[in-house]
C-alpha positions as CSV (number, residue, x, y, z in Angstrom):
1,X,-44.4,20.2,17.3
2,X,-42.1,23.0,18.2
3,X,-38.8,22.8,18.0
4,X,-38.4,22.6,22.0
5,X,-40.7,19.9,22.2
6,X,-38.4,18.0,19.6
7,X,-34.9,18.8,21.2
8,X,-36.9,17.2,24.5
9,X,-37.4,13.9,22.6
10,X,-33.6,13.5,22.0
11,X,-31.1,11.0,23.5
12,X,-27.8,12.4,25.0
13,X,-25.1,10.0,23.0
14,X,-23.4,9.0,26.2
15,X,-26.4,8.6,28.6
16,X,-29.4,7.9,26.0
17,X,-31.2,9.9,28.3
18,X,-33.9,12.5,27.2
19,X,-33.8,14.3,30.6
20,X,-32.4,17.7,31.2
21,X,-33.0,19.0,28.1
22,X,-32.2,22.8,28.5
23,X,-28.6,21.1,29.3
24,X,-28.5,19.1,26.1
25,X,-25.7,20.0,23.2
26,X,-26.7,19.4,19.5
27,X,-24.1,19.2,17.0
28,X,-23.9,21.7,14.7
29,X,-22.3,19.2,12.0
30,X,-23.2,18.7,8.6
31,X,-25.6,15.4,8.5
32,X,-24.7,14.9,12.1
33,X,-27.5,14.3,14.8
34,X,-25.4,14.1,17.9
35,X,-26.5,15.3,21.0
36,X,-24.6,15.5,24.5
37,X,-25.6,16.8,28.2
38,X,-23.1,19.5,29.3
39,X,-22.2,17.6,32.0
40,X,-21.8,14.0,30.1
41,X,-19.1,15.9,28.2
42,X,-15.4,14.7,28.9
43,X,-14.5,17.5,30.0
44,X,-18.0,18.2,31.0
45,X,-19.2,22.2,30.7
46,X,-20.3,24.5,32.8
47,X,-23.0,26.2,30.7
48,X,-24.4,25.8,27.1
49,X,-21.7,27.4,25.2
50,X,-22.7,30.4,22.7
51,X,-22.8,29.4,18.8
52,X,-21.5,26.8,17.1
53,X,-21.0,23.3,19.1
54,X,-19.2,20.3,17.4
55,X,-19.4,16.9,18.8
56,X,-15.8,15.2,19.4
57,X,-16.2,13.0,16.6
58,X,-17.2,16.3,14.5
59,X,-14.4,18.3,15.7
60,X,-11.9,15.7,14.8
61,X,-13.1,15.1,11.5
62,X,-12.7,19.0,11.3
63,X,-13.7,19.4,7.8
64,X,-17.1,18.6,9.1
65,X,-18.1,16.2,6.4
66,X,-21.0,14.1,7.1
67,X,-20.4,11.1,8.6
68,X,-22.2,7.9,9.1
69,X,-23.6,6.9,12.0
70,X,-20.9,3.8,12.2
71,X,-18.0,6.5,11.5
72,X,-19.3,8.6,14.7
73,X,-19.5,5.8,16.9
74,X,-15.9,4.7,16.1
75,X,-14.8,8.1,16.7
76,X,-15.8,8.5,20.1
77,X,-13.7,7.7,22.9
78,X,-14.2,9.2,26.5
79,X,-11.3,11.2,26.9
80,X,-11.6,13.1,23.8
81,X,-12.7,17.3,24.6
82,X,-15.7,18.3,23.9
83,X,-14.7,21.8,21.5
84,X,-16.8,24.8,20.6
85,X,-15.7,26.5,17.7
């Protein structure tokens, strides 16, 4: 398995969908596994952004210390900005 076949096989966070993947964000956080659509982003993104992307509950953490799963989910509300740093 490639690694474009894998990124197909994963859920967006806000829509569990697998669809769209060329429009799908993965989190460049330590021990994170987020991923995100572009456009299920609050405020959702044009375009893929170039290098580094940080969930919302990543970039407010912002030492980037893994987190568990239960920690992400409480961290997520729909207002907060999607951030690439």
């Amino acid at each position: 398995m490639d690694e474009e076949d894998e990124i197909e096989d994963v859920a967006c966070f806000e829509c569990d969908s697998t669809a769209n993947a060329c429009k799908m964000l993965l989190c460049d956080g330590p021990g994170c596994d987020s991923a995100y659509h572009t456009f299920c982003l609050r405020p959702k993104l044009r375009a893929v952004p170039a290098g580094n992307w940080y969930c919302p509950a990543c970039h407010k953490a912002r030492n980037f210390a893994p987190a568990t799963a239960a920690d992400r989910d409480a961290a997520m509300v729909d207002d907060h900005p999607a951030v690439n740093t």
